[in-house]
Structure formats: structure tokens, C-alpha cells
N, C-alpha and C positions, 0 to 999 in steps of 0.2 A: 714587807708589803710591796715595795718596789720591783722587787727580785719575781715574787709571783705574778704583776704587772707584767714587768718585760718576758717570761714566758709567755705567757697568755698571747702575747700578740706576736710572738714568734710563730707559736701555733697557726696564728690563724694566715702567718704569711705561706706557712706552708702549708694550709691547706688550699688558698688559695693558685700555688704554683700545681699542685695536686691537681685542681680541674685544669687548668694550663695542661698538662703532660696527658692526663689520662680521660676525658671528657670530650676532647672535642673531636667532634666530627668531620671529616675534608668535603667542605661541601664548595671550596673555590678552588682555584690551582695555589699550588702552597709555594711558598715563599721562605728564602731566606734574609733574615734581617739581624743586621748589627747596630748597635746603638755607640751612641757614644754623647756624655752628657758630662754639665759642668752646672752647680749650684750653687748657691749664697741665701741665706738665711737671716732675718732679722730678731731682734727681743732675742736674742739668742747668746749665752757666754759667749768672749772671744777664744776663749780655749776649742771654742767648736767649730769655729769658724775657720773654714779649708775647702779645700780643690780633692771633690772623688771623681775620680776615673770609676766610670760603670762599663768599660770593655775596651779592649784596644781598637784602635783604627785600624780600619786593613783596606787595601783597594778589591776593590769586587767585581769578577767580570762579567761579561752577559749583559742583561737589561736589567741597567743601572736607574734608580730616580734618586733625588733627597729631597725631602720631607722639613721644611722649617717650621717652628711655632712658636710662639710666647704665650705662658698660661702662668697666672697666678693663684694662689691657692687662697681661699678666703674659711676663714677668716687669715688676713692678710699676716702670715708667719714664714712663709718660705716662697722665695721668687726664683726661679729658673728655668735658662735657657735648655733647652736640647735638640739636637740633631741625631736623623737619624735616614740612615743610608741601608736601602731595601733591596733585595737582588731577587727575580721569580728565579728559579731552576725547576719548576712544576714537578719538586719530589716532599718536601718536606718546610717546614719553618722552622727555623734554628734560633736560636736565643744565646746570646752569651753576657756572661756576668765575672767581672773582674774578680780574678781569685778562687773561682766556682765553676764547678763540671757543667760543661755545656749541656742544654737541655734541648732534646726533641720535640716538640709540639706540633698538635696537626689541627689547623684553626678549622671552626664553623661560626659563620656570620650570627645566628641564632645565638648557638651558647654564649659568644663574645660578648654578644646587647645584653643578652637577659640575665646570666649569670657569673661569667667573669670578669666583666665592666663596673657592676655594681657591688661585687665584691672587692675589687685593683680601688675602688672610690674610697671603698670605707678603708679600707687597710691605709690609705692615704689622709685619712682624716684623724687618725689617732699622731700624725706627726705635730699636730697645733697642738697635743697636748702632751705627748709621751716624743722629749729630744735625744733620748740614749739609746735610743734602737740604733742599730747599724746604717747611714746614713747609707753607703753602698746597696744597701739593699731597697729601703723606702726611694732611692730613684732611680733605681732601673726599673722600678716595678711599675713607676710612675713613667717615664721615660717608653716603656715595652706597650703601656697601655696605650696612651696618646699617640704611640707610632702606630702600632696595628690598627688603631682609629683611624688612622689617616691612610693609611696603604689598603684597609679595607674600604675604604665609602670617598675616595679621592678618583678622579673621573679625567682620565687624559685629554677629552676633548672637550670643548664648550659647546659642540654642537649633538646631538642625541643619535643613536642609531635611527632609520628611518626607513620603512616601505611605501613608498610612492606608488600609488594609482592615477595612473594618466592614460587620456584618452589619446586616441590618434590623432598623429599630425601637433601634440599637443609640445612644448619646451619644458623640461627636468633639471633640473638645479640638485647637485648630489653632494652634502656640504660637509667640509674634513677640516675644520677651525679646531687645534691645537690650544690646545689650554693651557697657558705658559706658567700659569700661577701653580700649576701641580704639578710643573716638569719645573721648578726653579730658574723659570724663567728662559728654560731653553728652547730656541727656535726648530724650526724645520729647515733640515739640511734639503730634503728632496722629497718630493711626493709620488707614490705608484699609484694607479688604480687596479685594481685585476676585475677581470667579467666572468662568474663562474671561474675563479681560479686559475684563468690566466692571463697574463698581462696584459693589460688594455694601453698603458703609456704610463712614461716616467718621466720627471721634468728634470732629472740628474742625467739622461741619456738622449741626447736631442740624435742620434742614428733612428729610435725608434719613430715612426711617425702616426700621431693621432688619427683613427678612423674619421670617415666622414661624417659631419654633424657634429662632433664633438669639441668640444673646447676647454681645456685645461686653465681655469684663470690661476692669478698669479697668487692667492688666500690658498690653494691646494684645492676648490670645489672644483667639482665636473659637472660640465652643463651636456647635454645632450638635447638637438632640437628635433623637430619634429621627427618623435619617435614612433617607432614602429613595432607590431608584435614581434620582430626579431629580440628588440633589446631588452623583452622580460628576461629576470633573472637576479642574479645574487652582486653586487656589487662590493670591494675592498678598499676602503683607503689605508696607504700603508707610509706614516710618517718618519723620514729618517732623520733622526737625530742626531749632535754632536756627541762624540765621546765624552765623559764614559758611558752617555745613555743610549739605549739600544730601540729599534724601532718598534712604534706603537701601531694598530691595526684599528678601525672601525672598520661595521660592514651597513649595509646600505641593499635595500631591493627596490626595483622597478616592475611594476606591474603593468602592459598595456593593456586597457580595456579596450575591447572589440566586440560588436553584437557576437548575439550565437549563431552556429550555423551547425545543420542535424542531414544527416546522410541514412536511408532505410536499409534495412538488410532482411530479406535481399534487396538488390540492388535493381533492379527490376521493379521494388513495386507492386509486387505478385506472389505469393505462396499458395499453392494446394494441396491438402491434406486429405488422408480418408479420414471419414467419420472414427470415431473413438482414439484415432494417434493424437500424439502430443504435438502440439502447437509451440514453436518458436521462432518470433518475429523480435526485431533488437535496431533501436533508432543511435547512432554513433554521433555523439555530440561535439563540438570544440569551441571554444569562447573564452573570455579573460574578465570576470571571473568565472571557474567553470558552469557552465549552465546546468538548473536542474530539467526533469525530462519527469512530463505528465502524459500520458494515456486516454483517450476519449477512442468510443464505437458506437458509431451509428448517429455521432453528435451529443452523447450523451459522455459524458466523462468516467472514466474506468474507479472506483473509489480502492485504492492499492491504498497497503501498509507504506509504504515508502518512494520518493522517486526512483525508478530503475530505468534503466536504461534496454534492458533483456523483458522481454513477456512472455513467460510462460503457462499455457494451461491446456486441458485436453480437449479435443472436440468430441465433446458427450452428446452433441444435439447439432444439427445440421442448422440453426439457426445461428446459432452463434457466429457465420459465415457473416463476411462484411468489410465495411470500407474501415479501416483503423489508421489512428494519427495518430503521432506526437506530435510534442509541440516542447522545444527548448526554451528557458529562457534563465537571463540571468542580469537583469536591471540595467542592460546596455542595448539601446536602439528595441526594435521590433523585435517580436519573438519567434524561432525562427520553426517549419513545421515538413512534415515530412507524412505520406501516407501509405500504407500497404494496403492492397486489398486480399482477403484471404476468402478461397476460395475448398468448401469442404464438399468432397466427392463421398455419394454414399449410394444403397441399392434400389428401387423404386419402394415410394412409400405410395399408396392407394385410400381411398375415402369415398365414400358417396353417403347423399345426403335423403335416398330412400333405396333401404333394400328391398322393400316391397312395392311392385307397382302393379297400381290396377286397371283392370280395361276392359273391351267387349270386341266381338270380332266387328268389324269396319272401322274401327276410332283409333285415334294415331294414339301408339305409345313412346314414350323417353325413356331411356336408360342412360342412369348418368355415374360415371365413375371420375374423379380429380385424382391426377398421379404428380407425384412430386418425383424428379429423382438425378442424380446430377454424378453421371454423364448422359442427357436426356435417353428419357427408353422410348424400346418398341414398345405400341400397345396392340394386341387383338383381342378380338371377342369369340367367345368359346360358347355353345349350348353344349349342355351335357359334356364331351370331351371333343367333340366337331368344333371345326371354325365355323362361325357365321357366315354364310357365304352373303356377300355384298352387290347388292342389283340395283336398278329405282327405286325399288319399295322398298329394301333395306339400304341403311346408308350410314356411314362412319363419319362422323362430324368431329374436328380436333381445335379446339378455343383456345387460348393463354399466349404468357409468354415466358421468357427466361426460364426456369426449373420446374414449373406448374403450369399442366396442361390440364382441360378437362375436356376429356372424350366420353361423347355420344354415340349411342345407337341408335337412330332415331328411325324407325317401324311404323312405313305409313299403313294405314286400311289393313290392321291387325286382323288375323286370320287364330282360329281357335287353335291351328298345327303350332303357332307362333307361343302359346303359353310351356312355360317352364324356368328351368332357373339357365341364368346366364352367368359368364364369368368376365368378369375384367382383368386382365391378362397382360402385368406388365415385366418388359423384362432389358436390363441394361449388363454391363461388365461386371459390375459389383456383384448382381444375385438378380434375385426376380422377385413380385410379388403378385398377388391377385385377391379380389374379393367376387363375391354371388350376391347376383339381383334378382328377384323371384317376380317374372312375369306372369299374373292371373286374373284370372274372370272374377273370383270369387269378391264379395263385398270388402271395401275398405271397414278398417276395425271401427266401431260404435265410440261414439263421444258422448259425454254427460255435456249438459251445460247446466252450469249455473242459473239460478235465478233469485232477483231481488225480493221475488214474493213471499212474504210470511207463511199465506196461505200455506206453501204447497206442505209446510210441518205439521201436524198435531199431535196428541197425547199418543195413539198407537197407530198411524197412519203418517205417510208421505207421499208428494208428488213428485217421480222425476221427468227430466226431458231429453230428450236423446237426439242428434243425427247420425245420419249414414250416409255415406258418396258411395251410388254406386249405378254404372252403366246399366246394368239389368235389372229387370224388376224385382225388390225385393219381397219374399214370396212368406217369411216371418220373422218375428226372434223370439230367443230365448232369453229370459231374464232369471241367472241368478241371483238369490242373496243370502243373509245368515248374520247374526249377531257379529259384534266384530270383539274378537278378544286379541289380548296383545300376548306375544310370545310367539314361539313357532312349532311347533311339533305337529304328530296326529292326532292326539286329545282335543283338536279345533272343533267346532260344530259343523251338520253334514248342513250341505247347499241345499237350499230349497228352491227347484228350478218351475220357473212358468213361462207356457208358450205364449206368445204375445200375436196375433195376429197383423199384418200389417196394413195402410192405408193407401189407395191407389193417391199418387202424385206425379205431377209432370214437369219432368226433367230427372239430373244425377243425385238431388239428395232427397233424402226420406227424413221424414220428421212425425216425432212420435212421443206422447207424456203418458204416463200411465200412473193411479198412486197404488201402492202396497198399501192392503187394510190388514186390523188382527196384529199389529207388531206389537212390541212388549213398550211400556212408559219407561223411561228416563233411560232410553240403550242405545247406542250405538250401533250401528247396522254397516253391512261392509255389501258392496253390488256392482256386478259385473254385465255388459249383453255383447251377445253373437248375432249375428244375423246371417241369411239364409236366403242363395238366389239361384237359379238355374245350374248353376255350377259350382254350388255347396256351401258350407259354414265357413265363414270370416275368422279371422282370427279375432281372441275376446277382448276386449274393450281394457283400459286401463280400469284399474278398482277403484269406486266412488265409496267414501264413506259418510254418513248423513246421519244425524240425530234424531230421536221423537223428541218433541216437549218436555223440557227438564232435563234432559244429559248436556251434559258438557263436552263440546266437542274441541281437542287439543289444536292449539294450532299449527302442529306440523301436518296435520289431515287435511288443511286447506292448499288450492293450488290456483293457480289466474284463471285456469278453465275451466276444474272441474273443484267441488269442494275439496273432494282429497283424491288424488289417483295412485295405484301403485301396478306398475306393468311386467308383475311376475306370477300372477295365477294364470293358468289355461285348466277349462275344464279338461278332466280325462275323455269325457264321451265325443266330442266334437273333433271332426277333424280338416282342415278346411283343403278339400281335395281338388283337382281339376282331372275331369274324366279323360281318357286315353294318355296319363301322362303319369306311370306308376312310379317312376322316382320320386317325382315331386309330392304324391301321396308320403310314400312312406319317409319322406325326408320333415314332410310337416310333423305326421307320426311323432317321430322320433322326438323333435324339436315340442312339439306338445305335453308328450311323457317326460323329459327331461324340465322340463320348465317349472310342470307339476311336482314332480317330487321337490326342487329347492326351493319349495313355499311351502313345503312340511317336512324340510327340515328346520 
């Protein structure tokens, strides 16, 4: 029974030397270490009681430490001293054991704690009750563990690595207290500092002399006063020790906080780009710690995926043009700010806000075109493919400012030669553009209005109301209507048109109600009017749509002005012409026939 005892725990000594040699990991710098240990044992025969050597003594060169301890083993059966003498050579960890083939092992702090420490314990716990195992073995094992405890988690300095943040002008205390209790009590021979890795001063070499501001006390700390962004950086204290021990290192950084400061690029302040290229504007920051970098345009803040420093994007749209900032900042002092303005060059863009103007000969006309365009344009005016020629009674009027101008033609005491279409005619480096303003006699298009009156609905009858602006007298109209069906095609119902005669009134507008009798109960009805003056048919009216008693009328058929208007029917028979001016005939033409067919399609 004995006999299969002491196997048993042989086994298990070798499995544990097993994760020793083959398990661990090098996750520190490795080390070579000799032990050397002496024990004495109580409740114990005196035939057992003796002196094991667990490895010779050897002197070790390099960087030396020794490691002392007192541990007693409870339950209280075995009491022993051991020493043990650690050497780094950053290649491997060596082990030796009296009488036994030296063993390679390559330590990790993790497997150590959690599986070779709790394993080295228990193989140690079977000596309180099992005293025939090999006494050389149970304390080197014990001996190797409590060393590597202490060579791993044993700390040369009493004061911690440390990155200092200080402000300017501010005093830095950079502290290198030697831990005498884990060097066996040995002192400091001489102390370096290095700055980024090179020598800052050594108190074993008084040739060298300390920078200014600095102070080396007589503890080995370095004081540095009112420091500056110069002395960010990496700091070394490097402890020289008595023989046989070798010199120890802590490192140490200094960080000076300084607000931020942001520089534009360009450098100028200015960028111009054409429309549609890519935009790249970039604010260069510096500060301790470094500053982040936000974007705002127009005072409104840019919302980016992340702080960047670079801004990229295209100028798809001549707006996007404008005053842009960063703004640095990084929790020191103000924040600091920097602006571009970007300026996007593109070819005139053109607007007006009536292409159709009306009028009679003696009555002053407006023609109004706004041009956007940067690098500002020429503008002229064009009748037919002639310039306008410019006198008293014509005259070129130009309003705005920066990149939007709006020019006038402003035509006193219009004469009937004066009717036709005009062009707005503008033209810069980039390209050119222009739109047409249709100057005529003929009547302004017919308005529905609304009204609150119940009346004007019944079962097959309605009442509508209508105005017209117009210089000359208007001489009638025409009123379409027809059921209103939805969809679009030519299966629609045909218009049922009536002449309306009109009412003498004095002044520009005409006012006129009329009701349709004979309509159908609960339908929908769809109505359009032309009017009619000396100088021909108007163009038709936006489309009103209006219920009898009992339909439901949807509310997208409703509008502020008119119940419902839609401004895509023209009749085909009407055309609204001005005599001696056969382009502008057949240009309404056209524009009438085209208009017509995309309301059946």
C-alpha cells in the first residue's frame, strides 16, 4: 500500500515539473535562477533528520538580486529557510536540481497563478503526511516555487512608473525611491536620468552638468521647474547598484498641457472651386493633449462621422459656398478656431418670376429676369435674335448684390411693335445661360375664386366666379366643362364649351359668375375659362373642379384659391395670338398642342 502511495505522488511530481518544461508561455523577459536551500523538520524520525543540498552555489554574472524568505508550512511539520539567487539573461529560465538534468522552462505569469502554483501547493501538502518521498525533490519544488513568486511579483522600486500631466510654468517632481527590501538591502551606487533616451545627468559623473531648471536631489528624484512644452516626453531612471547587482531602470513621462492652437489650409483663408470638383479644406491642430477638430458652416455645425482634421466633399450645388470654421479643442484654456471661406465659381443660372407679361400700348411694361453666377456675367436683352436697343423709353435697370443681380427691362408707354417674346441673355467664363418672357396684349389667364356660399351648389347646378386683369376691354369668354374622371388617356369625356358674354366694367379687371344648369347629381365636374380681347384668346385658366349636391369631393382637388386647380389642359381650338407678330403666334401654337396632348396622355 505504501509502495503504490509513493508512486502516486511521484507521478504527480512529474506532472507537475511537466507543465514546468512544457506549458508555459514567455510572457515576461526570462530569467535564469539557482536555488540553493537547507531544511529541518520536526515529529519527524531522527534518522531523517539532515542537511539536503537542492543545487550547488555558483556566482552569477549580469543582474544579480537575492530574494530571502521565511515560510512555514502548516500544519506545522516542516520549517525552512531558503535562498535564492536570480540572474535575467532575457533568453530563458533555468532550474537546477542536485543530482538531476537541468531543466528548461519558459515562465508565464498567468499559468504560474492559476496552474503551476496550485499544483507546486498541493504536491507540497502531501509532505505533512507522506515523509519518504525524496526530501531533495519536495524542496526544491518548494524552494523554485516561492522563488519564482518572488522574482515574478517583487518590484525594484517603491515608488510606481508614472506619466505626469502639468501645466505650464507648472514644478514636476519625477520620483526613483529604490526598494532596498527586494534588492537585499542594497543601496544606490549612482543615479542617471535619460530624456527620450539620452542622458539628461548622472550624479556618479559631476563633468556632466544638469540642464537648467532641473534638480537632481540626493533620494535619486528629478525635479524640473517651471516646465515647458519642450520637456514633453519619456523619462528614465536608471539605479546603479553594488556588485554583484546590476543596474535597475524605471521610466517616467511628462506631459505639458498647452491650450490648442489650429492653423487653415490654405493658408490664406480662401479656396475656390468650380462647381461639381471636389472640395478640400484641412484645419492643422497642435496642443498637449492633442486636440479634437469640429466643423461648423454657416454657424450651423457640420454633423461628421468623426473628428477629422481634412474636409472633404464635392461641390454639387453652388450653395454650399460659405464662410467654414474649425474649432480645436482639448480641455486646456479656450478653444482655439480657424476659418476658410470657400468660394464656388460656376456658369449663370437665370429665373424669373413671370414668363408671361401683360399689357396695352401706352401702359408701362416689366420684364424681370434674376441671374445668379459667379464670376458675375454679362447680361443682355434679345427680341427675337436682335438686341434690344436701349433709349428713354427702353431702359436696362440692374438691382442686387454679390452673385445675384436682377435685371430689368423696364418699357415705358408700350407700343403694340413692343409685343413679342424676349430673351434674358446671360453670359460669364464658365458658359452662358438665358430664359423667354412673352410680352402681350392678349388677356391675363381667368382665376376661379372661391366662395363661402352654399348657394352657389345644388343637386344639378353650380354657381362659379371668375376674374380677369386685363388692359383692354374684354370682348367674352369661353367656358369649358365636363365631368371629371380620374386616370388619363383619350377615353375622357368631350368638353362642353359655352360662350359667356361679358360685362362693361371700369378699370383692369373683369368680374363675372355664371351658374351651369342640367349637370348630373352626385358628380364631379372639372372647368376651365379663356377670355377674349382685341388682341385674341388668353391662355386657359388653371382647371377648377367642383361638386353637385351629394359627391364627395377629395381633398387633394382643394387649393387656397380655387377649389381644385390643375394647369395642364389648353384647349386645342384657342390660340392666344398677337396680330403682326407670327412667331409668337406659332410659338403659342405649339406650346398649346403640346400641352394638350400630356393631359391625354
Amino acid at each position: 500500500m505504501l509502495l503504490k502511495l509513493l508512486k502516486r505522488r511521484r507521478r504527480e511530481q512529474a506532472f507537475i515539473f511537466w507543465f514546468l518544461k512544457y506549458l508555459m508561455a514567455n510572457q515576461l523577459n526570462h530569467q535564469t535562477i539557482t536555488t540553493e536551500h537547507h531544511a529541518k523538520s520536526d515529529n519527524i524520525p531522527e534518522s531523517r533528520t539532515g542537511r539536503y543540498p537542492a543545487a550547488p552555489r555558483r556566482s552569477l554574472p549580469g543582474n544579480c538580486r537575492s530574494l530571502n524568505s521565511l515560510m512555514t508550512h502548516n500544519p506545522n511539520r516542516i520549517v525552512f529557510l531558503h535562498r535564492v539567487l536570480a540572474s535575467i539573461d532575457r533568453h530563458r529560465l533555468q532550474m537546477k536540481q542536485t543530482g538531476k538534468t537541468q531543466s528548461n522552462i519558459r515562465l508565464s505569469v498567468p499559468i504560474f497563478i492559476f496552474i503551476c502554483l496550485p499544483l507546486s501547493l498541493s504536491s507540497l501538502k502531501m509532505l505533512s503526511t507522506v515523509l519518504t518521498i525524496r526530501r531533495e525533490t519536495k524542496y526544491f519544488l518548494l524552494c523554485a516555487t516561492i522563488g519564482l513568486f518572488k522574482v515574478v511579483f517583487s518590484n525594484d522600486f517603491i515608488s510606481p512608473p508614472t506619466t505626469i500631466k502639468a501645466k505650464e510654468n507648472n514644478t514636476v517632481l519625477l520620483p526613483c525611491y529604490l526598494n532596498t527590501i527586494s534588492n537585499d538591502d542594497a543601496y544606490a551606487v549612482a543615479v542617471k536620468w535619460y530624456k527620450n533616451q539620452e542622458l539628461l545627468c548622472d550624479s556618479g559623473n559631476e563633468s556632466i552638468v544638469l540642464p537648467e531648471r532641473h534638480i537632481l536631489w540626493h533620494n535619486g528624484s528629478l525635479e524640473i521647474q517651471t516646465v515647458q512644452p519642450p520637456d514633453t516626453g519619456e523619462y528614465t531612471c536608471e539605479v546603479i547598484r553594488p556588485e554583484p547587482w546590476g543596474p535597475v531602470r524605471q521610466r517616467h513621462a511628462i506631459e505639458v498641457l498647452h491650450p490648442p492652437s489650429v492653423e487653415p489650409f490654405p493658408l490664406s483663408g480662401f479656396l475656390q472651386v468650380k462647381l461639381g470638383e471636389e472640395v478640400r479644406m484641412s484645419c492643422k491642430a497642435d496642443g498637449v493633449p492633442y486636440p479634437l477638430i469640429s466643423w461648423s458652416s454657416k454657424g450651423e455645425e457640420l454633423r461628421l462621422l468623426d473628428h477629422r482634421e481634412l474636409l472633404v466633399f464635392t461641390a454639387s450645388d453652388r450653395y454650399l459656398a460659405g464662410l467654414y470654421e474649425c474649432t480645436a479643442t482639448n480641455g486646456v484654456g479656450e478653444p482655439a478656431k480657424a476659418q476658410i471661406e470657400l468660394s464656388i465659381i460656376y456658369p449663370p443660372e437665370i429665373i424669373t418670376l413671370r414668363s408671361w407679361v401683360h399689357t396695352a400700348p401706352g401702359n408701362r411694361a416689366q420684364l424681370e429676369c434674376r441671374v445668379s453666377a459667379d464670376p458675375p456675367a454679362t447680361v443682355t436683352w434679345l427680341k427675337g435674335d436682335v438686341m434690344v436697343p436701349l433709349d428713354n423709353r427702353v431702359v436696362s435697370i440692374v438691382e442686387g448684390d454679390k452673385s445675384t443681380y436682377k435685371h430689368t427691362l423696364l418699357i415705358r408707354k408700350a407700343q403694340r411693335s413692343d409685343f413679342g417674346i424676349y430673351t434674358c441673355r446671360a453670359i460669364n467664363e464658365l458658359g452662358q445661360g438665358e430664359i423667354h418672357i412673352q410680352l402681350s396684349g392678349v388677356p391675363n389667364p381667368g382665376v376661379f375664386k372661391k366662395t363661402e356660399n352654399e348657394i352657389s351648389t345644388g343637386k344639378t347646378s353650380h354657381t362659379l366666379f371668375w376674374e380677369v386683369d386685363s388692359y383692354t376691354p374684354i370682348i367674352e369668354y369661353s367656358l369649358w366643362f365636363r365631368p371629371y374622371k380620374t386616370g388619363r388617356g383619350l377615353n375622357r369625356p368631350e368638353w362642353t364649351k359655352l360662350t359667356i358674354p361679358t360685362e362693361h366694367t371700369s378699370g383692369s379687371v373683369y368680374s363675372k359668375s355664371y351658374t351651369l344648369r342640367g349637370l348630373k347629381e352626385k358628380t364631379v365636374y372639372e372647368v376651365l375659362l379663356v377670355s377674349r380681347n382685341r388682341y385674341g384668346w388668353s391662355k386657359p385658366s388653371p382647371i377648377l373642379r367642383f361638386a353637385t349636391a351629394g359627391a364627395t369631393l377629395e381633398q387633394d382637388m382643394v387649393t387656397t384659391v380655387q377649389i381644385s386647380t390643375e394647369d395642364n389642359m389648353i384647349p386645342p381650338n384657342y390660340k392666344a395670338a398677337t396680330s403682326g407678330c407670327d412667331k409668337l403666334i406659332n410659338i403659342n401654337t405649339l406650346y398649346i398642342i403640346t400641352m394638350f396632348l400630356i393631359n391625354l396622355i
